[in-house]
DRENRODREN-296088 format. One record per residue (C-alpha): residue number from 0; residue in three letters; x, y, z. Coordinates in steps of 0.02 Angstrom, whole numbers, plus 50000, padded with zeros to 5 digits. Layout:
# residues N
(marba NUM, ALA, (X, Y, Z))
...
# end
This chain:
# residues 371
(marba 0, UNK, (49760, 49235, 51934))
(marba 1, UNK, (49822, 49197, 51761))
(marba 2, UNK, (49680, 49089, 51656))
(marba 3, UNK, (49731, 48905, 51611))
(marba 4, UNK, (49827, 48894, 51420))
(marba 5, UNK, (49667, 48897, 51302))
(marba 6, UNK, (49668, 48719, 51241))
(marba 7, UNK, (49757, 48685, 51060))
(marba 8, UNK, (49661, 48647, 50906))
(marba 9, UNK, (49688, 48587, 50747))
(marba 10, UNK, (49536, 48579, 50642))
(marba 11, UNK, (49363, 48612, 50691))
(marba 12, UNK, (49289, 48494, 50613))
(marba 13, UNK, (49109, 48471, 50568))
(marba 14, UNK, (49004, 48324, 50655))
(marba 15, UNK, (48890, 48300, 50530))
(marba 16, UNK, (49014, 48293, 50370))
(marba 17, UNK, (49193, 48315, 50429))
(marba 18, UNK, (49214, 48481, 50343))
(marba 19, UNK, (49287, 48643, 50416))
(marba 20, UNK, (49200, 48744, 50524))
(marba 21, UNK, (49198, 48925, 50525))
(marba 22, UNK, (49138, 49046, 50643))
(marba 23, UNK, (48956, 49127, 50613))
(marba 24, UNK, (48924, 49308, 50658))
(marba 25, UNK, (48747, 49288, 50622))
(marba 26, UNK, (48711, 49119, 50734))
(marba 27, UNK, (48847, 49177, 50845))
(marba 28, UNK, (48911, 48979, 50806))
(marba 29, UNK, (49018, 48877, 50712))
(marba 30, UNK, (48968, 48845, 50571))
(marba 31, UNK, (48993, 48705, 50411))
(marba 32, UNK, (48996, 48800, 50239))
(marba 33, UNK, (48955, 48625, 50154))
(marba 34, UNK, (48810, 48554, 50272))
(marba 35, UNK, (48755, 48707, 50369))
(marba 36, UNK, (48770, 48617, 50516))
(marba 37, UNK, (48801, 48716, 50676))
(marba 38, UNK, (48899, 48719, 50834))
(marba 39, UNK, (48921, 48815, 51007))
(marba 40, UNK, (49088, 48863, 51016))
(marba 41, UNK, (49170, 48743, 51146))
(marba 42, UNK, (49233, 48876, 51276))
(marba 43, UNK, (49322, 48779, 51421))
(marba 44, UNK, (49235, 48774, 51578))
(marba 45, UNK, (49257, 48900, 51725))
(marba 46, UNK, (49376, 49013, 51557))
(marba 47, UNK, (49371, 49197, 51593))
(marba 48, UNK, (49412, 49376, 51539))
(marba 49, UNK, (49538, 49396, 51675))
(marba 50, UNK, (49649, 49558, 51696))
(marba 51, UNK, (49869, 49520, 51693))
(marba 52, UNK, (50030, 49589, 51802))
(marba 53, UNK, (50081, 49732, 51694))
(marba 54, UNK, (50241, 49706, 51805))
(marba 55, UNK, (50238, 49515, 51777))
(marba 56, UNK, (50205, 49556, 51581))
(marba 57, UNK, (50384, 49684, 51570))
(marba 58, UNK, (50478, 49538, 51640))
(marba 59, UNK, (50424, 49430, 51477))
(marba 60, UNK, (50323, 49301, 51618))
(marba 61, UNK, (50292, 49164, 51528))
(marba 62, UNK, (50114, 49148, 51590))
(marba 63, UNK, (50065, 49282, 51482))
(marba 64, UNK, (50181, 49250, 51345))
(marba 65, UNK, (50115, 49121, 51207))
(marba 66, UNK, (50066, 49091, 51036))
(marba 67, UNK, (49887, 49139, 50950))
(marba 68, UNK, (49855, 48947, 50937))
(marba 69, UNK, (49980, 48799, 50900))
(marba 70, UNK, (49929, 48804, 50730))
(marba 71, UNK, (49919, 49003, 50681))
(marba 72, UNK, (49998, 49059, 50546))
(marba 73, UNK, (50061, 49226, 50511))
(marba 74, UNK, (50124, 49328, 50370))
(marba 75, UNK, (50191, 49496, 50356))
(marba 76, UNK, (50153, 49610, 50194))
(marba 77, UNK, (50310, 49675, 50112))
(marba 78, UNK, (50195, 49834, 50051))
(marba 79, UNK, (50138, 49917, 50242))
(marba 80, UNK, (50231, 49803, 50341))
(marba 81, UNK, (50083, 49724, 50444))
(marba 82, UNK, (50067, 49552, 50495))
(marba 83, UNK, (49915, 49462, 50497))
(marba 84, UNK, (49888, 49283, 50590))
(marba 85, UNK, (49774, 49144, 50545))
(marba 86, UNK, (49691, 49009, 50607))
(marba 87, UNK, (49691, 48862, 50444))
(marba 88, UNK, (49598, 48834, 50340))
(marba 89, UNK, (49605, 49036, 50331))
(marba 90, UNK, (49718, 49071, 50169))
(marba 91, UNK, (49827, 49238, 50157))
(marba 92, UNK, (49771, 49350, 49985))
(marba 93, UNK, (49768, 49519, 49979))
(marba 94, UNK, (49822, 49628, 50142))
(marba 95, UNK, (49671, 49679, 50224))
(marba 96, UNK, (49762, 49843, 50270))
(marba 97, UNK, (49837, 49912, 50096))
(marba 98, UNK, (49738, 49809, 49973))
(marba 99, UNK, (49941, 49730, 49896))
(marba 100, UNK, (49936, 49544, 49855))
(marba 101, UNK, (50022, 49451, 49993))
(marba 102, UNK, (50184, 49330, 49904))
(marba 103, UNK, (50257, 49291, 50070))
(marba 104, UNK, (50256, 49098, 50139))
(marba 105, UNK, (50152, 49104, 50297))
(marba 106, UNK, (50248, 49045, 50446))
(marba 107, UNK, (50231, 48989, 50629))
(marba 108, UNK, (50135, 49110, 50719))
(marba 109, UNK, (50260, 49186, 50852))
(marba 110, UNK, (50238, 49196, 51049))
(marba 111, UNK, (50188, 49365, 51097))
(marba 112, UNK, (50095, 49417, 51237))
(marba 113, UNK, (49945, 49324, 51223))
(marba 114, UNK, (49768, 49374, 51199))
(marba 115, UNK, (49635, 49347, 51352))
(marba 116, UNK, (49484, 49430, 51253))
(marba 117, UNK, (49378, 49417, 51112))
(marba 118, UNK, (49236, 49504, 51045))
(marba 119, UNK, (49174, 49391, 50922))
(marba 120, UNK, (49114, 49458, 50752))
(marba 121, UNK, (48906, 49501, 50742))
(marba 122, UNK, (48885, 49610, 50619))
(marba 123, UNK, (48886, 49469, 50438))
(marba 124, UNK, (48979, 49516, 50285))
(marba 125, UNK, (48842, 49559, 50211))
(marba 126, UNK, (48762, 49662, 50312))
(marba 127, UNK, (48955, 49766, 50335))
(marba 128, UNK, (48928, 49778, 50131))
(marba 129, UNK, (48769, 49863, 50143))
(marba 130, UNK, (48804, 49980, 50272))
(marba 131, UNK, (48978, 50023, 50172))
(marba 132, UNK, (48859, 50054, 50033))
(marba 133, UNK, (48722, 50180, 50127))
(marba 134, UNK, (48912, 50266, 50155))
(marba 135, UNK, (48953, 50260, 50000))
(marba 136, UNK, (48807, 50340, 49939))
(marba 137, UNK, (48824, 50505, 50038))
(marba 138, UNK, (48989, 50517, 49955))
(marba 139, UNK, (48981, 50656, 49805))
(marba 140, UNK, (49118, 50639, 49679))
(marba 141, UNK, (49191, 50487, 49768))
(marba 142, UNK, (49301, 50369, 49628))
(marba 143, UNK, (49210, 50204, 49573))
(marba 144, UNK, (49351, 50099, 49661))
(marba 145, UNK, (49264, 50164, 49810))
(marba 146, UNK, (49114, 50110, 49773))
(marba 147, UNK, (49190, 49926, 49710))
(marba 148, UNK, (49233, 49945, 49888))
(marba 149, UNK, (49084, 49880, 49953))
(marba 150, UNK, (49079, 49731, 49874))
(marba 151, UNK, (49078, 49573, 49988))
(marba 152, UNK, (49213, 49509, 49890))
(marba 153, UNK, (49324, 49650, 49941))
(marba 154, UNK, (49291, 49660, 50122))
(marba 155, UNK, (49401, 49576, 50244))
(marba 156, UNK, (49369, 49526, 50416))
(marba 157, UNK, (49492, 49551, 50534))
(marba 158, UNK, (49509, 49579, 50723))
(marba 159, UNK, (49601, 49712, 50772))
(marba 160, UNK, (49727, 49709, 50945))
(marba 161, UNK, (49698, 49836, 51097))
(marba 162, UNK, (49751, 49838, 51263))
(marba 163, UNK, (49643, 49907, 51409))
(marba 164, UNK, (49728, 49968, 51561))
(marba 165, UNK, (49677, 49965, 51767))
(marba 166, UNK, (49749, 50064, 51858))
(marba 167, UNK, (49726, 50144, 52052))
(marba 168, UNK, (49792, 50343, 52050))
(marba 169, UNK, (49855, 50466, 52194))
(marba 170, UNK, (49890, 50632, 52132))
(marba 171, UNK, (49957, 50763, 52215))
(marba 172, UNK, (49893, 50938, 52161))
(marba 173, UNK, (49943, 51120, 52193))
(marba 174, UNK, (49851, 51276, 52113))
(marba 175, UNK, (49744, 51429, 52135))
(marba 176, UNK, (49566, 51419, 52186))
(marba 177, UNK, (49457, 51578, 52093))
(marba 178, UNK, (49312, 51662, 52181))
(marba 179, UNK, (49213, 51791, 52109))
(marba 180, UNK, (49156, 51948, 52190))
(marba 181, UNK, (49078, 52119, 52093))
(marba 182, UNK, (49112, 52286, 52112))
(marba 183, UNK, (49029, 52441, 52067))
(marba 184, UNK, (49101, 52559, 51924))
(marba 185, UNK, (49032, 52703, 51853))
(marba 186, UNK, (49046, 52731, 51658))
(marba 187, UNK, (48969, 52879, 51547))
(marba 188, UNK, (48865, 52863, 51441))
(marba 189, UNK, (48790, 52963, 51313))
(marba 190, UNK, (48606, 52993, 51232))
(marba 191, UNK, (48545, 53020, 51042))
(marba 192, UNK, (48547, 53222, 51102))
(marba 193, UNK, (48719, 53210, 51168))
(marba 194, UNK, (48685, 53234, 51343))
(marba 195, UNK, (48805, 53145, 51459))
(marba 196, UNK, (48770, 53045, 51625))
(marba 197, UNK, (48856, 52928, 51749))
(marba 198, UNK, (48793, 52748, 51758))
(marba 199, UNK, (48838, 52618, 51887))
(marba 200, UNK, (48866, 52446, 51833))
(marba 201, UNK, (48925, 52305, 51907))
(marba 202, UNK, (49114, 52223, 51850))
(marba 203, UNK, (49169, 52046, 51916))
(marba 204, UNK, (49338, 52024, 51996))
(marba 205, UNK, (49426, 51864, 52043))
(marba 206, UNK, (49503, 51833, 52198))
(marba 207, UNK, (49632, 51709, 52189))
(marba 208, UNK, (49685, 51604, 52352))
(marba 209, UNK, (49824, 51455, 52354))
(marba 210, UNK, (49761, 51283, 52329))
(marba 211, UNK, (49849, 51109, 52380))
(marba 212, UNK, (49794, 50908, 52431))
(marba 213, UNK, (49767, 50751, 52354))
(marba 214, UNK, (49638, 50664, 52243))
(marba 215, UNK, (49623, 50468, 52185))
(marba 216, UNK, (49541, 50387, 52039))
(marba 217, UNK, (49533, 50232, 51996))
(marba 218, UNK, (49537, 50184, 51804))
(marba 219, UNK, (49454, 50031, 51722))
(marba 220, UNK, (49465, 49974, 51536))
(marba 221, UNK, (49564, 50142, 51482))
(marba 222, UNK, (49563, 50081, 51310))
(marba 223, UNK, (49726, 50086, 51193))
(marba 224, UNK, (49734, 50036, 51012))
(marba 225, UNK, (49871, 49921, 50975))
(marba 226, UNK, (49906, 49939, 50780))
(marba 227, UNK, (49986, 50059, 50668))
(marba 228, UNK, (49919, 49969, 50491))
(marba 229, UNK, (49750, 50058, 50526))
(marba 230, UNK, (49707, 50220, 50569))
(marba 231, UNK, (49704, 50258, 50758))
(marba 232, UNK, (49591, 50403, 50742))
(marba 233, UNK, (49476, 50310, 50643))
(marba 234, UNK, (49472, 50157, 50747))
(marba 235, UNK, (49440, 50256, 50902))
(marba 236, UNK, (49306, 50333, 50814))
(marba 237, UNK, (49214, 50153, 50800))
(marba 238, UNK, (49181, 50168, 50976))
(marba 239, UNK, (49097, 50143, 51095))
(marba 240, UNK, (49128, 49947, 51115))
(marba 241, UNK, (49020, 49823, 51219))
(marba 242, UNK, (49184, 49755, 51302))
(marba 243, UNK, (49065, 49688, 51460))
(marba 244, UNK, (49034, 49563, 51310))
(marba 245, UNK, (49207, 49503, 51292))
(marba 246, UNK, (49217, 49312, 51257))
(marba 247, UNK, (49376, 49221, 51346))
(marba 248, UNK, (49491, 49200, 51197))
(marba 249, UNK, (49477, 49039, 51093))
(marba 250, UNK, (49560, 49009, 50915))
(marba 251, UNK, (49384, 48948, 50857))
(marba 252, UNK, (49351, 49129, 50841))
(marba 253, UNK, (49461, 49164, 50731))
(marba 254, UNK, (49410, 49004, 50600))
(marba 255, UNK, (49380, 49099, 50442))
(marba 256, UNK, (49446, 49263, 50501))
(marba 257, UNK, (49614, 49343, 50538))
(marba 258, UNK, (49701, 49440, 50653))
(marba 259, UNK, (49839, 49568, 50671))
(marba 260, UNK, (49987, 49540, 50776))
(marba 261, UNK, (49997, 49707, 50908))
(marba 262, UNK, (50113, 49824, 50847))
(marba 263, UNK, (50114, 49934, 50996))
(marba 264, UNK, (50215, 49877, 51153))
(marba 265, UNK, (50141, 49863, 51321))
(marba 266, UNK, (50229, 49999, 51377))
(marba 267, UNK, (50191, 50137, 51249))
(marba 268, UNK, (50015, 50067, 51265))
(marba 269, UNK, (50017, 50113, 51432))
(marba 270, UNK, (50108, 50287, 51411))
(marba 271, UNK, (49967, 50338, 51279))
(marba 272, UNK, (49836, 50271, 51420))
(marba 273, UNK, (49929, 50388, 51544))
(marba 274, UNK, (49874, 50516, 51431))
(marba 275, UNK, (49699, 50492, 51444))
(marba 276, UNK, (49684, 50463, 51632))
(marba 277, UNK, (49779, 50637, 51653))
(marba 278, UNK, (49628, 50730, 51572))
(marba 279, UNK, (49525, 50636, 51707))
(marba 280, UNK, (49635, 50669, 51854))
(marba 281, UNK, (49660, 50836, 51791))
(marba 282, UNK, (49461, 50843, 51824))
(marba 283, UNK, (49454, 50786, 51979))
(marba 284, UNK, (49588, 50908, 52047))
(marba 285, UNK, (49481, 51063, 51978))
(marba 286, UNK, (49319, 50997, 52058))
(marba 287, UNK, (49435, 50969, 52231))
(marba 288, UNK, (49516, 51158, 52206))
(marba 289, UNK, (49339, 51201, 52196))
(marba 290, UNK, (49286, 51391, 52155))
(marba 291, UNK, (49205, 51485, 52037))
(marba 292, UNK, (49374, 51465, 51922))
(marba 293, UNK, (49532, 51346, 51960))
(marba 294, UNK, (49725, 51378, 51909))
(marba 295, UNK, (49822, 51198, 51928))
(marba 296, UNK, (50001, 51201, 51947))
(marba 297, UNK, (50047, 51047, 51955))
(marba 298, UNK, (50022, 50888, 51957))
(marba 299, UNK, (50126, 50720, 52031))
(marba 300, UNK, (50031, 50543, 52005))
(marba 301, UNK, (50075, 50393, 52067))
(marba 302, UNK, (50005, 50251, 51981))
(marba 303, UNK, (49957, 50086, 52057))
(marba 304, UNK, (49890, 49914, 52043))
(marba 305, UNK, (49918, 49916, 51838))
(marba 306, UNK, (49844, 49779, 51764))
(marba 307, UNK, (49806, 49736, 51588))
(marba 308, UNK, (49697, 49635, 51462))
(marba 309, UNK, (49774, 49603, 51283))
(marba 310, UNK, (49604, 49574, 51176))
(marba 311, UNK, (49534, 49582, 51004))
(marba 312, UNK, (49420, 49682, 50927))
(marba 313, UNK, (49319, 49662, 50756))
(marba 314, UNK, (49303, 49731, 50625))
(marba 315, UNK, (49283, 49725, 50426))
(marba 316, UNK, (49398, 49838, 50326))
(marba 317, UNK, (49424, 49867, 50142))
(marba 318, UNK, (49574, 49939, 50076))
(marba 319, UNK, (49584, 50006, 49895))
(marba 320, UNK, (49729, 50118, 49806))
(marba 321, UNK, (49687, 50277, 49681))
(marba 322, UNK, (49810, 50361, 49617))
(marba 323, UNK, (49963, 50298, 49713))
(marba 324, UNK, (49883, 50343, 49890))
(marba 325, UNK, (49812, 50169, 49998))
(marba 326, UNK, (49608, 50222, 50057))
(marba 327, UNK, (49528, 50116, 50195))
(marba 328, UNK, (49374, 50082, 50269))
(marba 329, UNK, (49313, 49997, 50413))
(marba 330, UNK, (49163, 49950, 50501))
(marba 331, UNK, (49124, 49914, 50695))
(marba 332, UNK, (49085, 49733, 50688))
(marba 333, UNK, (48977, 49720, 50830))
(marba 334, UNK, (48878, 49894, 50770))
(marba 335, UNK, (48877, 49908, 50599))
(marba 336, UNK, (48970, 50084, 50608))
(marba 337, UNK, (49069, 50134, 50451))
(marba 338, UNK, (49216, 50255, 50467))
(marba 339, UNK, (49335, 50282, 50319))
(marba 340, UNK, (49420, 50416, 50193))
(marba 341, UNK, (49378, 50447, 50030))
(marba 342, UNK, (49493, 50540, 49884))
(marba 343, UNK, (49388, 50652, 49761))
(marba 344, UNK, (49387, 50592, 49578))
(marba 345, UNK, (49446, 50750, 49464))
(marba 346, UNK, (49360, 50670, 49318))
(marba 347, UNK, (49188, 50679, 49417))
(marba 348, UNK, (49214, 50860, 49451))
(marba 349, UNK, (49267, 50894, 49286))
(marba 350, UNK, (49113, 50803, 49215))
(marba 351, UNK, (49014, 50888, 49309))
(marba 352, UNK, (49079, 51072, 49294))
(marba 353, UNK, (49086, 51043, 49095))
(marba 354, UNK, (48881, 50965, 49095))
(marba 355, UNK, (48845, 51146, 49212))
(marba 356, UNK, (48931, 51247, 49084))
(marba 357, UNK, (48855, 51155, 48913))
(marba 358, UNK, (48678, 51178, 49006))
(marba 359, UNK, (48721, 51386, 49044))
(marba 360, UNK, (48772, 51403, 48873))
(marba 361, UNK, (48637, 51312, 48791))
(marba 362, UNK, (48532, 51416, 48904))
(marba 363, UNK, (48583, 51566, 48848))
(marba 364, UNK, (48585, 51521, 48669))
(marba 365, UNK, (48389, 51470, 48696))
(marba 366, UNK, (48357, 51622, 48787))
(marba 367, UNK, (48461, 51737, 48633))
(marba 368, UNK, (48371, 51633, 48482))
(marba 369, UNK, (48227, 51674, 48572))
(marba 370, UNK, (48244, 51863, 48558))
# end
């Protein structure tokens, strides 16, 4: 069943003063910069994470086609190419992903296939700063902008759009089965006084017999990443996530944060998923082939029941250039773990190679004055 149209907001305004709340990763709240006053987030009764017709979702359905909110915005950053949404009063500045000052005029947020999920933020700003910092620090002959990186000032939060796939599998399977067996052989050897003998020892052989049937799986949450602005390796590396946490989506969430627009189609999301459910099925037809060793032929799958949650992820992320090449960081919101690359500054290793050879030489010029 496809969850009622979150309900449209405008403002969140504060009770207590009228100003804007934002959403709190520490209270886990809204939450009014001016006042301090906090709020539950209002999450409609009997809302829910629910899974959506990847059939339904190919024919453009308009029950899972809408916009972030009614009053997103979204721009697109003429350096990378990525396009954040926002929730006002969030402002566009600098692109979260590539660190270049956004010019553009924000625009209405398009309808796309709509989120269902949310993790909301936990980890705070500060608390992403420090453990960008204890990073940092382990760092040798990283360039200060790297450092600079983990200022507060310079982190961005952001929540980043996945997909997670269902799916029920037949597979079809033939192969070889492999069963050991030993056999005795008889090799020479020879002694420290060159004397000669015949030793038996035992050699294993494989005996291979023909192998066919069927095996199912059944696949929950396969998770896909659903943006090309960050890293994918490095994003997948942030896991694992606590998705049996997932909030139903509401645009309070995103009320002082932003969020980037999936770049990755359904489809493609679900081709790379196909990719990691073959590694399992391709599991599960060596433990049916059974053995002491398995050959597998082939395989045909059939994939059923496909269904699909479009949800957002958090995370803070810092983007700074060096030398003409864009460097990112970003840290699991709900964990705290950092993932990132780092250039090497040459004037730090030069430095460093010209203090080691001043200290040789005026180590040998103590050691020959002391002669």
């Amino acid at each position: 069943m496809t969850p009622a149209t979150p309900p449209k907001f405008q403002r969140f305004p504060c009770s207590g003063c009228g100003a804007d709340l934002v959403y709190d990763p520490a209270s886990e709240m809204m939450k009014c910069p001016s006042c301090g006053r906090t709020e539950p987030v209002n999450i409609p009764a009997g809302a829910h994470v629910a899974e959506e017709s990847f059939e339904a979702a190919l024919r453009n359905d308009p029950s899972v086609v809408e916009k972030l909110s009614e009053t997103a915005l979204q721009v697109t950053c003429s350096g990378c190419g990525g396009t954040i949404e926002f929730q006002p009063p969030q402002v566009a500045g600098a692109c979260p992903f590539c660190a270049a000052q956004i010019v553009a005029q924000p625009v209405g947020a398009e309808a796309r296939i709509a989120p269902r999920g949310v993790l909301p933020f936990h980890t705070t700003k500060q608390q992403a700063s420090g453990s960008i910092k204890t990073w940092v620090s382990t760092r040798w002959f990283a360039p200060s902008a790297l450092a600079k990186l983990a200022s507060q000032d310079t982190l961005r939060g952001i929540y980043i759009p996945f997909w997670t796939y269902d799916a029920d599998t037949l597979s079809d399977y033939s192969g070889s089965r492999g069963e050991h067996y030993y056999v005795t052989e008889y090799v020479t050897e020879t002694d420290d006084q060159g004397n000669s003998r015949q030793v038996a020892q035992q050699v294993q052989r494989t005996a291979w017999y023909p192998a066919s049937g069927r095996v199912s799986n059944q696949f929950d949450d396969v998770l896909i990443t659903a943006t090309k602005a960050v890293n994918r390796d490095r994003l997948n590396d942030l896991q694992p996530w606590d998705l049996p946490q997932l909030k139903p989506y509401e645009p309070a969430y995103l009320s002082g944060f932003e969020a980037q627009r999936y770049q990755v189609p359904l489809d493609q999301g679900f081709t790379e998923a196909k990719e990691i459910m073959k590694r399992d099925i391709e599991r599960s037809v060596a433990r049916a082939i059974g053995g002491d060793e398995q050959r597998i032929d082939g395989i045909q799958t059939r994939y059923m029941n496909i269904t699909f949650k479009h949800i957002l992820l958090p995370v803070w992320i810092g983007a700074y250039r060096f030398q003409g090449r864009v460097f990112q960081v970003v840290v699991n919101a709900r964990t705290g773990e950092v993932k990132g690359e780092r250039p090497y500054s040459g004037a730090k290793i030069f430095l460093l190679v010209a203090a080691i050879i001043i200290f040789i030489v005026i180590i040998a010029s103590l050691s020959h004055g002391g002669r």
